[in-house]
N, C-alpha and C positions, 0 to 999 in steps of 0.2 A: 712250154717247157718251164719248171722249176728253176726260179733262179736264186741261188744262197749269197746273202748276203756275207760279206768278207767281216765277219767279229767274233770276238772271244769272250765267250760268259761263264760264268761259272754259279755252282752249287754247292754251300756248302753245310754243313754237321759237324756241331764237339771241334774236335781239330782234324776235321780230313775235308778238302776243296775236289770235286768235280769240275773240271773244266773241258767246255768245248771249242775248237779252234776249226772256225771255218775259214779257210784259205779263199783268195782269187785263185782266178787261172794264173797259169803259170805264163807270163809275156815279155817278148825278147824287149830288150831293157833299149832304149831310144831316149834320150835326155826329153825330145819332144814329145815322145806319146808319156812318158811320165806326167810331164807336166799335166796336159790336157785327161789324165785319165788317171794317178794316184790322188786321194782326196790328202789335205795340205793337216792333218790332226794324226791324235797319238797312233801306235799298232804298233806289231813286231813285223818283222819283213827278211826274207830269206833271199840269197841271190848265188845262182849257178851260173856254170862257164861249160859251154858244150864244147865236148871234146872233138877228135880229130874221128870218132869212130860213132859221132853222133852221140855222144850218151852226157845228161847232164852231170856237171860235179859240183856238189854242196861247195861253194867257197864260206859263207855266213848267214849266220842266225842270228839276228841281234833284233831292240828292242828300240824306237824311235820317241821319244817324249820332248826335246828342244826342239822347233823348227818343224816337227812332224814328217808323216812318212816321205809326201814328194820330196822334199830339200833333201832328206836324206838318203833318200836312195839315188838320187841325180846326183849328189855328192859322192855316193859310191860308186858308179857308174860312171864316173869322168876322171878318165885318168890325169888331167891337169888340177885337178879339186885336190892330189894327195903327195906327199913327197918321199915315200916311202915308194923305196925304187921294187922291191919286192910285190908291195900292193899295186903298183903300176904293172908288174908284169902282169899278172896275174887276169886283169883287164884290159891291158890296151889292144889293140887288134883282137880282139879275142869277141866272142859272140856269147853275152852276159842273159839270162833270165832273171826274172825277178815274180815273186807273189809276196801278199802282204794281209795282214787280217787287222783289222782296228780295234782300238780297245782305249776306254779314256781312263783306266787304275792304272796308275806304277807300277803297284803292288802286284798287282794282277799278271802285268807284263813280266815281271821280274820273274814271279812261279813258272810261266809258259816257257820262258827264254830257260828258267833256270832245269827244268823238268825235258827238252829238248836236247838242250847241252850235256844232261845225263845221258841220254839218250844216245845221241849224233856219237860224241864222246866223251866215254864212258872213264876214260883212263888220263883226261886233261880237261875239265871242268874249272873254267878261269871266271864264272861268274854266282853271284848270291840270289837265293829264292828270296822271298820278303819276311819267311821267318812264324808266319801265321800259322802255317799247318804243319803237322806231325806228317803228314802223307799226300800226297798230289795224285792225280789222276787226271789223264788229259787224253779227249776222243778228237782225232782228227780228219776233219771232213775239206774234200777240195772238189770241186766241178769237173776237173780233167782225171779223177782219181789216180793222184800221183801222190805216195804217200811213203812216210820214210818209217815209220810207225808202224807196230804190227797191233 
C-alpha cells in the first residue's frame, strides 16, 4: 500500500504559489498516542469534535511553529492546558480528532492556514497569508479521503 507522507510543498511562478497539502489520517486525539505518534517540528494541524450523530465538526485550523505540532496539539486537547471556559467546553468530555501535515516555512504555513480559513470561513478570516503571492492554490490530499476542499 502507498503510504503519503503528512507535508506541505509548494510550487511556485512570477507571483502565483502551488501548493500541496498532504494530511495524516484523521486520529482520535489521546494526550498519549500524540506523544508517541505526532513528530515534535513545525506543520499546520486541524482538530474536530465528533458529534452526538457521529459526524466530525471542524473546531480549528491553525499553524504550529513554537514547540511544534505534538506540544501543541496535546496542549489543545487537554482541557486543564486552557482557561478559557468556552475552549474547555468545547473539549472536555467530548471525543476530539486531530490530523496534521508538516512543513519547516512560516511563510509557507501562514498561505496554507491563510487560503484554508478563506476557505472553511469565508465571512471571518482572522488570520494573514505571508504576503508573497498575488494568488494561492492549494491541492489537498489525505489517506482516509476526508476533504473539506473541493
Amino acid at each position: 500500500m502507498y503510504a503519503m507522507d503528512p507535508k506541505i510543498t509548494v510550487k511556485s511562478k512570477d507571483k502565483e504559489a502551488w501548493y500541496s497539502l498532504v494530511w495524516s489520517p484523521l486520529t482520535k486525539a489521546d494526550k498519549y498516542e500524540v506523544t508517541l505518534r505526532v513528530p515534535s517540528v513545525s506543520g499546520v494541524y486541524e482538530l474536530y469534535r465528533m458529534d452526538e450523530n457521529k459526524k466530525l465538526n471542524l473546531l480549528t485550523v491553525t499553524q504550529a511553529w513554537y514547540g511544534g505540532l505534538r506540544s501543541q496539539i496535546r496542549a489543545a486537547i487537554d482541557p486543564e492546558a486552557t482557561t478559557d471556559p468556552l475552549r474547555r467546553q468545547h473539549i472536555e468530555d467530548k471525543e476530539i480528532w486531530y490530523r496534521f501535515s508538516v512543513c519547516n516555512s512560516l511563510d509557507n504555513m501562514l498561505d496554507v492556514v491563510w487560503f484554508l480559513h478563506t476557505t472553511y470561513f469565508p465571512n471571518d478570516v482572522r488570520v494573514q497569508h505571508s504576503g508573497r503571492y498575488s494568488r494561492v492554490y492549494l491541492n489537498e490530499k489525505a489517506p482516509d479521503k476526508v476533504y473539506w476542499l473541493d
